[in-house]
TISENU-251249 format. One record per atom (N, C-alpha, C): residue in one letter; y, z, x negated. Coordinates in steps of 0.05 Angstrom, whole numbers, padded with zeros to 5 digits, always signed. Each point is the difference from the previous one (the first is absolute). Example, Ala and Ser with C-alpha at 12.3 -4.5 7.8 and 13.67 -1.06 7.14 Angstrom:
a-00114+00156-00264a+00024+00000+00018a+00024+00000-00018s+00021-00014+00007s+00024+00001-00016s+00022+00014+00015
END
This chain:
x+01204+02787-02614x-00013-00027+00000x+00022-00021-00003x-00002-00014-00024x+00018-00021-00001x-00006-00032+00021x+00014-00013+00000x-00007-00025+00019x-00016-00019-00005x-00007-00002-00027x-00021-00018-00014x-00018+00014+00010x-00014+00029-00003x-00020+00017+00011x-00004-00009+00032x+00025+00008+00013x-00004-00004+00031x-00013-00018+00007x+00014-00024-00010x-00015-00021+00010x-00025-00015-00009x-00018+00023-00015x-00021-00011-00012x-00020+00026+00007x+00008+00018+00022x-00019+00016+00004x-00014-00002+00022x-00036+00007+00009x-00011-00012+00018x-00005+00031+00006x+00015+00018+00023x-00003+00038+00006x-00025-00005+00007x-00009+00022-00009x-00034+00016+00002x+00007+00002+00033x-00022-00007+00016x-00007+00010+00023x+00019-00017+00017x+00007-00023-00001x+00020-00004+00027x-00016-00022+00009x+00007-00002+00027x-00014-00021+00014x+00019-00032-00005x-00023-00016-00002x+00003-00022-00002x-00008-00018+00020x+00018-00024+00009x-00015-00017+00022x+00006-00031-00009x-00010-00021+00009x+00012-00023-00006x+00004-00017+00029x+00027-00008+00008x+00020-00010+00021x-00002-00038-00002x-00016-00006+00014x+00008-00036-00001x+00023-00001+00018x+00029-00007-00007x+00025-00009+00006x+00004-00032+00004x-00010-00013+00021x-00006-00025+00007x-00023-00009-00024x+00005-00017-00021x-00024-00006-00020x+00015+00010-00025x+00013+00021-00005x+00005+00027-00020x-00012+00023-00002x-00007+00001-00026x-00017+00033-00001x+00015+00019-00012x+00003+00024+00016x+00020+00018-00003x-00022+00021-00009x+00001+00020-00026x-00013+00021+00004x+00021+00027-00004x-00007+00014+00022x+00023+00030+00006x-00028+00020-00012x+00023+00017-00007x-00009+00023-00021x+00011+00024+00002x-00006+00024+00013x+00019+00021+00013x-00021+00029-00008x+00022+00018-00009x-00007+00036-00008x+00007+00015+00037x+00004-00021+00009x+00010+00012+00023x-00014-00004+00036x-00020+00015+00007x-00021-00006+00020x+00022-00001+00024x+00021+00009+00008x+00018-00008+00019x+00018-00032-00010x+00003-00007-00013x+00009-00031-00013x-00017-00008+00008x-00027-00003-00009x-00022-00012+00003x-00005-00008+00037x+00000+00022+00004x-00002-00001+00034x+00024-00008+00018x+00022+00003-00011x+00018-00018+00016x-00001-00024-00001x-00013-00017-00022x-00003-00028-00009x-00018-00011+00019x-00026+00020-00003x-00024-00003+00028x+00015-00006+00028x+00024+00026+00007x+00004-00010+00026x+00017-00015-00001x+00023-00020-00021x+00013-00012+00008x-00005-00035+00001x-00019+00001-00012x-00017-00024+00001x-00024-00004+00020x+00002+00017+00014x-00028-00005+00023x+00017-00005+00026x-00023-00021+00013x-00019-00012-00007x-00006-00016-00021x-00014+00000-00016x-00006-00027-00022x+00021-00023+00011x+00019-00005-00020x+00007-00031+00008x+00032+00002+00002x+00016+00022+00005x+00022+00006+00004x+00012-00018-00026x+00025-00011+00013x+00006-00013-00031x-00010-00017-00020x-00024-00007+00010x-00021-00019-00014x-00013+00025-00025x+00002+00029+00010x-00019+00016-00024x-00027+00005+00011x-00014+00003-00017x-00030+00006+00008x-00013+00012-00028x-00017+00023+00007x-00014+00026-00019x-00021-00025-00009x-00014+00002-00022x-00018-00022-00012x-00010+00021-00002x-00031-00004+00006x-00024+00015-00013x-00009-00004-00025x-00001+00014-00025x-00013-00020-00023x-00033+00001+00003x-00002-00026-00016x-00029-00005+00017x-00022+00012-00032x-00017+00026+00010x-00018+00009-00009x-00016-00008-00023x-00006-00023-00004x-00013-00014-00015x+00013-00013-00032x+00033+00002+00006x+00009-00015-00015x+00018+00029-00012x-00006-00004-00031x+00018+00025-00014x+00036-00007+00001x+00003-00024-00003x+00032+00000+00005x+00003-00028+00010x+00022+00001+00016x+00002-00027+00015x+00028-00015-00009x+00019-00016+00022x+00025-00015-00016x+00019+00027-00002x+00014-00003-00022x+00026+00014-00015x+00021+00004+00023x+00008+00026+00005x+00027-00003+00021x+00026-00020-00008x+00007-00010+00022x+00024-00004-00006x+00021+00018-00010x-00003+00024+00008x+00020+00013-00001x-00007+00027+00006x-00003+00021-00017x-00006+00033+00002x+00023+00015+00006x-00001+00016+00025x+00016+00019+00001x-00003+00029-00007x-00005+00013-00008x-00003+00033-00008x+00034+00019+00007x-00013+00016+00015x+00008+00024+00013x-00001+00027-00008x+00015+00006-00018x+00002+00026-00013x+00022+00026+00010x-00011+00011+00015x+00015+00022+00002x+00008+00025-00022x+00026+00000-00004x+00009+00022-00024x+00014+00014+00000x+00011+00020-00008x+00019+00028+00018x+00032-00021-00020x+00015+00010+00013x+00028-00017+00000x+00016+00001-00017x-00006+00023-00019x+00005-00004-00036x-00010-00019-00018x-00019-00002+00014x-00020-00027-00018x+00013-00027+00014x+00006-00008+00015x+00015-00014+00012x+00023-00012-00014x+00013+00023+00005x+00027+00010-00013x+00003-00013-00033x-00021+00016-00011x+00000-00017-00027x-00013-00023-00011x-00011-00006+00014x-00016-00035+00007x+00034-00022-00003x+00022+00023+00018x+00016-00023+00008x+00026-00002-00025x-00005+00023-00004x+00024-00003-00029x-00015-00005-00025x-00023-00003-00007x-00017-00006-00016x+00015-00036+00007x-00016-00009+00027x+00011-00034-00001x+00023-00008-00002x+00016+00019+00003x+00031-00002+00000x+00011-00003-00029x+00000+00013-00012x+00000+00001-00031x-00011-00022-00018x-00028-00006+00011x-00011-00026-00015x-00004-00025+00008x+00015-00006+00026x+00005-00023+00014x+00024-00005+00015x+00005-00027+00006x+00029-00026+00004x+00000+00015+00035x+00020+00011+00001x+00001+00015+00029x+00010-00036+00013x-00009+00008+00029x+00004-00019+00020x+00005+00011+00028x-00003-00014+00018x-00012+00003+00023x-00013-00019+00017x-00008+00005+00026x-00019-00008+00011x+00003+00011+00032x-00012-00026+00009x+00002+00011+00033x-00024+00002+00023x-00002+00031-00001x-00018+00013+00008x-00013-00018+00032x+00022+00007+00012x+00004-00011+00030x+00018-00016-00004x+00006-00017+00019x+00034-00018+00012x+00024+00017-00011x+00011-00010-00015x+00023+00026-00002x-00002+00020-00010x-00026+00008-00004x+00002+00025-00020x-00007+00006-00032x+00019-00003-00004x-00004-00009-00041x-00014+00035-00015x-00013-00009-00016x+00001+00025-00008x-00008-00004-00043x-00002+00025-00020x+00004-00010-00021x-00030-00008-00011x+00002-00022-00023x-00028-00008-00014x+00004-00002-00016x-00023+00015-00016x+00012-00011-00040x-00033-00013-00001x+00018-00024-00018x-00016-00022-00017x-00014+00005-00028x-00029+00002-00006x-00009+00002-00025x-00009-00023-00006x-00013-00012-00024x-00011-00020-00006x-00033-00004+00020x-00010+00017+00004x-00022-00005+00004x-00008+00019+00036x+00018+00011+00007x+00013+00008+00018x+00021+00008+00026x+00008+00012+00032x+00013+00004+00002x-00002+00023+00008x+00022+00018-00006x-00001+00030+00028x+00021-00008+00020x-00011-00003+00033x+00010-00002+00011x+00012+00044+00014x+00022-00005+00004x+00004+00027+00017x-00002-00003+00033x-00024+00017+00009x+00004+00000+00025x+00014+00020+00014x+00016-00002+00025x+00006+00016+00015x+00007-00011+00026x-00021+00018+00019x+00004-00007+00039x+00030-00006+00006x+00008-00015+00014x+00033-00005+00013x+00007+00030+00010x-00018+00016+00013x+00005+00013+00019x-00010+00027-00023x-00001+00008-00021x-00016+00024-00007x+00017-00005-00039x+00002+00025+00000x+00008-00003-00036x-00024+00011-00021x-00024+00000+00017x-00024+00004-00018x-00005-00025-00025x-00007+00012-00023x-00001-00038-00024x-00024+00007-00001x+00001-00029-00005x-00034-00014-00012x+00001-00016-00021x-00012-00013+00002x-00004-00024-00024x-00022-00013-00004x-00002-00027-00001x-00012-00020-00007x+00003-00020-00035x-00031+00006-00012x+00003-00022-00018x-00011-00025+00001x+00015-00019-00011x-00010-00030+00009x-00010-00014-00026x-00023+00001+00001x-00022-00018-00030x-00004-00029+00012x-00003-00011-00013x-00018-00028+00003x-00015+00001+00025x-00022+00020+00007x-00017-00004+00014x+00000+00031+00012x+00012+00013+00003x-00001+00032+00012x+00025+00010+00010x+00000+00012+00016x+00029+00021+00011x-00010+00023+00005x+00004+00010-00020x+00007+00032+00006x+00014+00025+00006x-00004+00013+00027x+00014+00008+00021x+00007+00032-00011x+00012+00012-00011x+00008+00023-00008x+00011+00014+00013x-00004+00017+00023x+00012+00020+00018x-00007+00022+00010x+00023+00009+00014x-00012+00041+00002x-00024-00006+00016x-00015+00026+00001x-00018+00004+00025x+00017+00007+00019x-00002-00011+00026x+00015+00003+00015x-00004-00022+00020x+00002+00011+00030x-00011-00018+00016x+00016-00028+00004x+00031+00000-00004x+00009-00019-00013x-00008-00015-00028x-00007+00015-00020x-00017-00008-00016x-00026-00019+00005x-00009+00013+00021x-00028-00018-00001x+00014-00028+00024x+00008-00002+00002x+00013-00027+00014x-00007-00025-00016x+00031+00012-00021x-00008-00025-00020x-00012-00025-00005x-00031+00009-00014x-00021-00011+00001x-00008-00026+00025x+00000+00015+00029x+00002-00023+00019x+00024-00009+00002x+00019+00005-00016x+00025-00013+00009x-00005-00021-00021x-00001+00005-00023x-00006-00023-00024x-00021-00021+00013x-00022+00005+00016x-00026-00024+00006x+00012-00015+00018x+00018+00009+00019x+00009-00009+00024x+00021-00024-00013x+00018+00011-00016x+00019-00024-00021x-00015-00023-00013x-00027+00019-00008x-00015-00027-00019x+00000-00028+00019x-00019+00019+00027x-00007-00022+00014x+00019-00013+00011x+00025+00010+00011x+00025-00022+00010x+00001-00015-00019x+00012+00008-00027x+00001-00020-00013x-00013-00026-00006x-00022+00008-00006x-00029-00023+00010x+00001-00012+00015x+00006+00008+00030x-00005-00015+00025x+00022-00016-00006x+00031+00003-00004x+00024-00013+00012x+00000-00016-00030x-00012+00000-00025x-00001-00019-00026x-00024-00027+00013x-00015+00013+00014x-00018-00021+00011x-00009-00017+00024x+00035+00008+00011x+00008-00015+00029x+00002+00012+00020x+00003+00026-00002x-00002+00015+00030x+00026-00011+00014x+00003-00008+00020x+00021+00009+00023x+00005+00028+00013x+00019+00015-00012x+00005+00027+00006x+00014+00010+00023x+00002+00012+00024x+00017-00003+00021x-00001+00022+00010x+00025+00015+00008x+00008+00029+00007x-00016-00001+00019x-00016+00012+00016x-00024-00001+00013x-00025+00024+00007x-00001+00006+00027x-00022+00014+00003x-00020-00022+00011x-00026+00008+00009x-00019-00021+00009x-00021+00023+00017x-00014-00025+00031x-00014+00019+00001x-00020-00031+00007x-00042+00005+00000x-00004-00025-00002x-00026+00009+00021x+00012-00023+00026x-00027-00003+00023x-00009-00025-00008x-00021-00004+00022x-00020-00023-00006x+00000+00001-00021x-00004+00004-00021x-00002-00009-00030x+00025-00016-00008x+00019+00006+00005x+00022-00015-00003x+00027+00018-00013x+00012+00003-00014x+00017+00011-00011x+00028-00008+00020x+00006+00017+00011x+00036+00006+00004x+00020+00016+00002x+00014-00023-00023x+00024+00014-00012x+00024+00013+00011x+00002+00025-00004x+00026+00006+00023x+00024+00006-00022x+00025-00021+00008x+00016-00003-00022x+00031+00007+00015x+00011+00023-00019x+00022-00003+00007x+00019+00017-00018x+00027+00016-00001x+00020+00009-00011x-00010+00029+00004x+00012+00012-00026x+00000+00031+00004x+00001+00015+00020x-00015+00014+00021x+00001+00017+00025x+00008-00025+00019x-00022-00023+00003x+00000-00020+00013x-00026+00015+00018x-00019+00017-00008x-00020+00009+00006x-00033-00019-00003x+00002-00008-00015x-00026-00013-00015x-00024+00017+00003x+00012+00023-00026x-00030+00020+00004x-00016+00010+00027x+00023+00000+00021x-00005+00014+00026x-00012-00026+00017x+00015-00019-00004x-00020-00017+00015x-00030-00009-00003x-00001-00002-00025x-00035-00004-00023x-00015+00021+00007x+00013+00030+00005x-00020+00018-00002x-00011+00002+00030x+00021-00003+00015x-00002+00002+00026x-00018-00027+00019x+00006-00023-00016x-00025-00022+00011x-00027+00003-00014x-00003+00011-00019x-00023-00004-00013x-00015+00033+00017x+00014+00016+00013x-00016+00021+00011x-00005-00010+00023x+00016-00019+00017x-00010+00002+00036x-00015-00025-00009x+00003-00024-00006x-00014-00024+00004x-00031+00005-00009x-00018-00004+00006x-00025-00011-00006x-00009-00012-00020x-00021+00030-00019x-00009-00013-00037x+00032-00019-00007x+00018+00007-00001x+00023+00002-00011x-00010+00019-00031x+00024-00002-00014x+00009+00006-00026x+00023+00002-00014x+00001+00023-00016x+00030-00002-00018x-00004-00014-00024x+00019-00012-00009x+00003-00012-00027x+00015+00020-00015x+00022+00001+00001x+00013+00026-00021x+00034-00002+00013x+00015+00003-00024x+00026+00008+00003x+00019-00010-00017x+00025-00011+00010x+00013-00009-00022x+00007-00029-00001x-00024-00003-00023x-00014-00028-00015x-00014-00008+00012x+00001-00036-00008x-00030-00008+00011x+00012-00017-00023x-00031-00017-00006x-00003-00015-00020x-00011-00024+00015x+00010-00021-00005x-00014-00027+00012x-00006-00019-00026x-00024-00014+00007x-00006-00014-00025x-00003-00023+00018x+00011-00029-00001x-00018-00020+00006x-00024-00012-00008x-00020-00003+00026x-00028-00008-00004x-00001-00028+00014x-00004-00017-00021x-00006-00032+00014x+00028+00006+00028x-00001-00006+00029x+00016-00006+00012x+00011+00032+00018x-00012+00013-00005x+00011+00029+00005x+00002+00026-00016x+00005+00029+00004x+00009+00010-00029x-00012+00029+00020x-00016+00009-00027x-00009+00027+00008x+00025+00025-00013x-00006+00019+00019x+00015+00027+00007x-00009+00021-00019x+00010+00006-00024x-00007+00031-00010x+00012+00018-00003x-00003+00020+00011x+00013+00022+00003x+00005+00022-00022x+00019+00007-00004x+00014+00019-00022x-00003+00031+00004x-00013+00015-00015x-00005+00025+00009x+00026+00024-00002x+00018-00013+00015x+00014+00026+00004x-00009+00018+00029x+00021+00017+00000x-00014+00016+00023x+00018-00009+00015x-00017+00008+00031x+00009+00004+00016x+00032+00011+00012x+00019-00008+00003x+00023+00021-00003x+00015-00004+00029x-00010+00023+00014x+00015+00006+00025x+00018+00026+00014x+00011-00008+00014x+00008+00034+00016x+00000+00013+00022x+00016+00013+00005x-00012+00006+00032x+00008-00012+00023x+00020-00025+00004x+00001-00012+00019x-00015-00023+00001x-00020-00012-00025x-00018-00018-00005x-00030+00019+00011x-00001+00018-00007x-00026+00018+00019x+00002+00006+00027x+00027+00004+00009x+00010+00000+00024x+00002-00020+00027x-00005-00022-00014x-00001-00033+00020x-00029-00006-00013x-00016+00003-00021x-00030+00003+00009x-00009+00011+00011x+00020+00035+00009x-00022+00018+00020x-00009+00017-00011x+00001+00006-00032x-00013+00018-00011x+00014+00029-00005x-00014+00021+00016x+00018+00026-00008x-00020+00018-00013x-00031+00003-00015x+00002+00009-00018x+00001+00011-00021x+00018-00013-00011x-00005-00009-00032x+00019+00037-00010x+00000+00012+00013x+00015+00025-00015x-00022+00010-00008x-00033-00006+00015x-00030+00010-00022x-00006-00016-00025x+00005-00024-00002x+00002-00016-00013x-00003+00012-00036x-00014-00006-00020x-00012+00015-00024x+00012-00033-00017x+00013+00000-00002x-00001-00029-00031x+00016+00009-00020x-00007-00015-00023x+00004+00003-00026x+00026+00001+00001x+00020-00007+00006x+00028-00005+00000x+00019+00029+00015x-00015+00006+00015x+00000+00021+00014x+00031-00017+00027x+00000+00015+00026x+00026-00002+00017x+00022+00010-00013x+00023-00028-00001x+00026+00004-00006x+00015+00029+00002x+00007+00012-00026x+00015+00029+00006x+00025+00002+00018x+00011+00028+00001x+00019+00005+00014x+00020-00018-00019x+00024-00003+00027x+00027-00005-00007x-00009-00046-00004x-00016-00003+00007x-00008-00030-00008x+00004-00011+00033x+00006-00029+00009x+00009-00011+00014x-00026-00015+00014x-00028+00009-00005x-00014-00010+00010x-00020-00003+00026x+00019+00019+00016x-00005+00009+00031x+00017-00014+00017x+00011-00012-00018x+00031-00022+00016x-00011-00029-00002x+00004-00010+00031x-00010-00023+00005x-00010-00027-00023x+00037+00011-00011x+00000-00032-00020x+00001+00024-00030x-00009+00015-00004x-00002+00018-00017x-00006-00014-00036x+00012+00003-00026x+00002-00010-00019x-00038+00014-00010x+00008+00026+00002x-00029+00010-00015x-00018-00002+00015x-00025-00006-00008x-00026-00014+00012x-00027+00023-00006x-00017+00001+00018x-00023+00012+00001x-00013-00023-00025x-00015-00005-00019x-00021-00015-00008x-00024+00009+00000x-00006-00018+00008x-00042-00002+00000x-00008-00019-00014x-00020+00005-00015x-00012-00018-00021x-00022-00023+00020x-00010-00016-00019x-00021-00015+00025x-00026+00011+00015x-00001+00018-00018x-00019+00020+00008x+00003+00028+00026x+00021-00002-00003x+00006+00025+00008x+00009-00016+00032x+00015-00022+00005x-00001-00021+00019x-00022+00000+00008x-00020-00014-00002x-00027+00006+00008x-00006+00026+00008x-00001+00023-00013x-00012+00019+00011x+00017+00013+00026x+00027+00006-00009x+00009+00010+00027x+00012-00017+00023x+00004-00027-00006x+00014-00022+00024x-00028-00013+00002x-00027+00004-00005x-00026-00016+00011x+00003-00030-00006x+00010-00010-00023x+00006-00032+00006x-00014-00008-00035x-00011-00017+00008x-00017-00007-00029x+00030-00025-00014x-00009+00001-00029x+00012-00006-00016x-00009-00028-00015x+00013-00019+00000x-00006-00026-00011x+00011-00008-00018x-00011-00003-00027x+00026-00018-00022x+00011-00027+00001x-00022-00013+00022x+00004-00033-00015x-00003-00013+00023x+00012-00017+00017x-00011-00016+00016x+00017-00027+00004x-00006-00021+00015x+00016-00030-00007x+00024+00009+00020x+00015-00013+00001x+00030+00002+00016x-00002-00021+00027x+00004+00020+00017x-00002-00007+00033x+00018+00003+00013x+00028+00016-00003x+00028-00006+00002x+00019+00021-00007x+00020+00005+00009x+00022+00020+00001x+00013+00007+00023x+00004+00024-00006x+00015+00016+00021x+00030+00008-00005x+00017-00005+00016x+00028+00001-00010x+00014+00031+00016x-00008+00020-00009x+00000+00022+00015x+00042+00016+00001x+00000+00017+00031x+00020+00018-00007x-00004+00028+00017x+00004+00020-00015x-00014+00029+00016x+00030+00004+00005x+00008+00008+00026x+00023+00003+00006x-00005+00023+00030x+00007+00018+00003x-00007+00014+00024x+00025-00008+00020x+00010-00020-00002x+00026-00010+00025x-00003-00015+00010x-00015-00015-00017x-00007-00032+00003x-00020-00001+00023x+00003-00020+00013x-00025-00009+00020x-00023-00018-00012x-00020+00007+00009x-00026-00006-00004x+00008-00038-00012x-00009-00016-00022x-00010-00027+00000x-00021-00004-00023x-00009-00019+00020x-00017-00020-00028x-00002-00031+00013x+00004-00012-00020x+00014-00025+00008x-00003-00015-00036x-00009-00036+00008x-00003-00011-00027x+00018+00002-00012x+00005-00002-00034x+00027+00006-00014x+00009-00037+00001x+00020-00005-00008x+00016-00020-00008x-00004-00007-00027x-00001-00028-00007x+00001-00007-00025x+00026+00010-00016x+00016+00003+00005x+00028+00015-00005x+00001+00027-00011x-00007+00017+00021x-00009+00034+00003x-00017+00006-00018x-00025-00020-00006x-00026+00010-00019x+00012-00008-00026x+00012-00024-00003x+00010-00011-00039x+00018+00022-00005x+00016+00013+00020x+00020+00020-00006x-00011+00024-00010x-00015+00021+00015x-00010+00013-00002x-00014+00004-00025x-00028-00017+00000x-00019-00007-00022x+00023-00008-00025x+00016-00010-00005x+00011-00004-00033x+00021+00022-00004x+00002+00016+00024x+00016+00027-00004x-00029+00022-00018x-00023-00009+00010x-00016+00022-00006x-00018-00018-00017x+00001-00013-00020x-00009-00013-00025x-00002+00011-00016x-00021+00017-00015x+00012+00015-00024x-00005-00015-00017x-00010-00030-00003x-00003-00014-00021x+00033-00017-00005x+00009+00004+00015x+00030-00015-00004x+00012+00022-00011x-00002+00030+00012x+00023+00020-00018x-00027+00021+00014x-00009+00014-00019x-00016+00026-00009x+00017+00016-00010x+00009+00020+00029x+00005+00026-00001x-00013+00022-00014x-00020+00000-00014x-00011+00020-00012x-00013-00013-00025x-00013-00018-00012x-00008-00017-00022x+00025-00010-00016x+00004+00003-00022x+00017-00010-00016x-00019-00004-00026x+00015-00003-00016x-00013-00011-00026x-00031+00006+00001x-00008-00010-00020x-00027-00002-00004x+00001+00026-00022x-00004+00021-00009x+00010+00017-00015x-00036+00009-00021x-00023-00006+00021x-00029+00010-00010x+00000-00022-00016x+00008-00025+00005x-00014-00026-00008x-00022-00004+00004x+00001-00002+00026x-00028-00003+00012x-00019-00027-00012x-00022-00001-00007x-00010-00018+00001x-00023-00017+00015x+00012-00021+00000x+00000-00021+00025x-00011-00026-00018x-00032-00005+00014x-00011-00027-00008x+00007-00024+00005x+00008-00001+00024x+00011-00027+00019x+00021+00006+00014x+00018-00012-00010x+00031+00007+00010x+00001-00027+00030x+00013-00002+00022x+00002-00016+00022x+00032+00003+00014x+00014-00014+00004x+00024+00011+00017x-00007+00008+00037x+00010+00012+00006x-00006+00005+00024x+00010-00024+00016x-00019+00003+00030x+00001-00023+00017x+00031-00001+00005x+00001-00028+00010x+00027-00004+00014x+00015+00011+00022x+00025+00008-00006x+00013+00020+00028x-00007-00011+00022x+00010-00024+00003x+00015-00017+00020x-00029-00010+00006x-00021-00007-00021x-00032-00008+00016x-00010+00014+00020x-00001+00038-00018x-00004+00016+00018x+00006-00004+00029x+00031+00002-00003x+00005-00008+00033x-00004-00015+00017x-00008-00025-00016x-00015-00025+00018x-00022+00010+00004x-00019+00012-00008x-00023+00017+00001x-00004+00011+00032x+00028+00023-00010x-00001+00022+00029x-00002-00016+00018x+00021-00032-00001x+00012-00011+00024x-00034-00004+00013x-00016-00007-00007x-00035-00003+00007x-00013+00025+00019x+00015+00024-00008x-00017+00020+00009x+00018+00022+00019x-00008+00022+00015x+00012+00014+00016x+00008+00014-00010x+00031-00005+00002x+00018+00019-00010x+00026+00015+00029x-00016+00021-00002x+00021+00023+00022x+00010+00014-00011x+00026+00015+00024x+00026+00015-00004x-00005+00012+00016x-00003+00029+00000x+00006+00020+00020x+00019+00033+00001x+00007+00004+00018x+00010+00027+00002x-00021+00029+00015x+00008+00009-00015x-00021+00021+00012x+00016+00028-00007x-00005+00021+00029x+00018+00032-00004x-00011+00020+00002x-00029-00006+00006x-00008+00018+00018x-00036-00012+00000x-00012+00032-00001x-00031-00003+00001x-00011-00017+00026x+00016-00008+00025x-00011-00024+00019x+00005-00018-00016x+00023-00009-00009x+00015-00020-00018x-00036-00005-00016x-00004+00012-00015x-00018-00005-00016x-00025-00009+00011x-00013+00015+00022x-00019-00006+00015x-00002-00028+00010x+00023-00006+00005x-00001-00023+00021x+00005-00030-00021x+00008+00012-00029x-00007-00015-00011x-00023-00015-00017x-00012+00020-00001x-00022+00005+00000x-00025-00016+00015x+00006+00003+00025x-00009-00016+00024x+00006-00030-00010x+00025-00006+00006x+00008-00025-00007x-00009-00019-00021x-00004+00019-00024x-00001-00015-00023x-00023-00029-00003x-00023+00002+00010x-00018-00013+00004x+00011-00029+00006x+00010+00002+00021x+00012-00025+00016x+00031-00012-00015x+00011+00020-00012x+00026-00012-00014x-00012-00021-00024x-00023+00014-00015x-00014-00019-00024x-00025-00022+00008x-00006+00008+00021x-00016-00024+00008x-00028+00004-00001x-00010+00023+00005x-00022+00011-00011x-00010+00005+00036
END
């Protein structure tokens, strides 16, 4: 199959869905019922990221034109293989940056690009072609293989969000009262552990996600959306919630193998749970979207003595523009899909933001230990004013 072919073929039998990506219509196209279903779980609940499944409505034979088609072709790795020296030969080699930092090669056709994929962490190839209006995902079958696909929707939509003003911020979230809060802090600051751990003891509590959060300003305050990565913890983060156990534990990712560092307190490799899989085995329902009600300036430290105590205007501008990913995005680099974006907006102001927080309850605590947690737990109510 040549590349003019590829990208003009619609495979017999694959499922098709259409994705509203804030007010973008995305339609995904997959030979592959595990692709397909990871997309299902990495976007649920409806709303993650501003994506949501559109029903087409019955009555009408065709509705508005996607923005943007993705198709998902799985192909054994000779075909691959010669997809890529086929583009090599007939196009202006380049490159391009996959992630932050990670360049990899692209050849340029007139009416075309083949992008080369490959995981940071894996030397399996793929490939992507880029038309006008389509990307087509060319990769092994393979459970890395079927990634991809949600890895491509998940890019669309960042790109979308942060072209149309998101405020991006290293960030877990967990959201009571209907209120979104942000728990913000530095790598193995313990974020994830504190979000997962308030949104299980407090009362119709909730997780937002992991990572990311997206803030948009609304008239005089800015709603919270959450980024569907997973969950990523270890065993001294299950250990100060109390949880021992997860060695029955069944998820897609399966428990970290031997020889991995993730039974160690401050451990690099992480258990992941999807949002689903959060819900089912930690009992804690899942929220994409809610307005912003404050931050948490968290540190999991098993030495440290118990605090929670208001942060400083000092402590929080520090912190928070350390964990900005709209000032420097550790993982987003170039725009490489060319995403397209109806209404471009700059994101809100740093320094507003923080006049913002200065309005709302913003805490710092230490926590070492599953009382540690409990008792903050207890507390929390009265630290925010609730």
């Amino acid at each position: 199959m040549n590349v003019s072919e590829l990208v003009a073929v619609e495979p017999a039998g694959a499922t098709t869905r259409l994705l509203r990506v804030r007010e973008h219509l995305l339609k995904v196209v997959t030979l592959s019922p595990e692709a397909d279903a990871l997309v299902s779980e990495t976007f649920c609940p409806p709303g993650m990221l501003g994506v949501f499944d559109v029903t087409p409505e019955p009555e009408r034979e065709s509705g508005p034109a996607p923005d943007l088609t993705v198709v998902d072709l799985p192909l054994h790795p000779a075909d691959i293989d010669s997809l890529l020296r086929v583009a090599a030969d007939g196009g202006r080699r380049g490159e391009f940056e996959l992630t932050r930092n990670y360049r990899l090669p692209r050849f340029d056709a007139d009416a075309h690009t083949v992008f080369t994929l490959r995981d940071v962490n894996s030397d399996e190839v793929a490939a992507l072609v880029r038309t006008e209006d389509r990307a087509v995902i060319v990769r092994p079958r393979s459970g890395l293989g079927d990634r991809w696909l949600t890895r491509i929707v998940r890019d669309v939509a960042t790109r979308i969000a942060k072209a149309e003003g998101s405020l991006v911020l290293h960030s877990s979230a967990l959201v009571f009262d209907d209120g979104a809060y942000l728990v913000i802090g530095d790598s193995g600051a313990g974020k994830s552990t504190t979000a997962i751990a308030l949104a299980r003891l407090l009362p119709s509590a909730g997780w937002m996600g992991n990572d990311r959060m997206h803030l948009d300003r609304r008239g005089h305050s800015y709603d919270v959306t959450a980024c569907p990565l997973p969950l990523a913890i270890n065993k001294g983060s299950l250990d100060v919630m109390g949880i021992s156990d997860f060695d029955r534990w069944s998820v897609r990712a399966g428990l970290p193998g031997a020889g991995s560092d993730w039974d160690q307190f401050q451990g690099e490799d992480k258990l992941k749970l999807s949002s689903q899989e959060v819900h089912r085995l930690l009992g804690v329902d899942v929220v994409p979207q809610a307005p912003l009600a404050g931050v948490i300036l968290p540190r999991i430290d098993r030495e440290a003595e118990y605090l929670l105590e208001p942060s400083t205007p000092d402590h929080t501008g520090e912190v928070v523009r350390r964990n900005c990913f709209s000032l420097d995005d550790n993982l987003y680099g170039e725009d490489w899909l060319r995403v397209p974006v109806r209404h471009r907006a700059p994101p809100p102001s740093f320094e507003g933001f923080l006049e913002h927080l200065a309005k709302l309850p913003v805490l710092r605590c230490s926590l070492g230990s599953a009382a540690d947690v409990a008792r903050l737990a207890d507390e929390f109510k009265g630290a925010v004013g609730l």
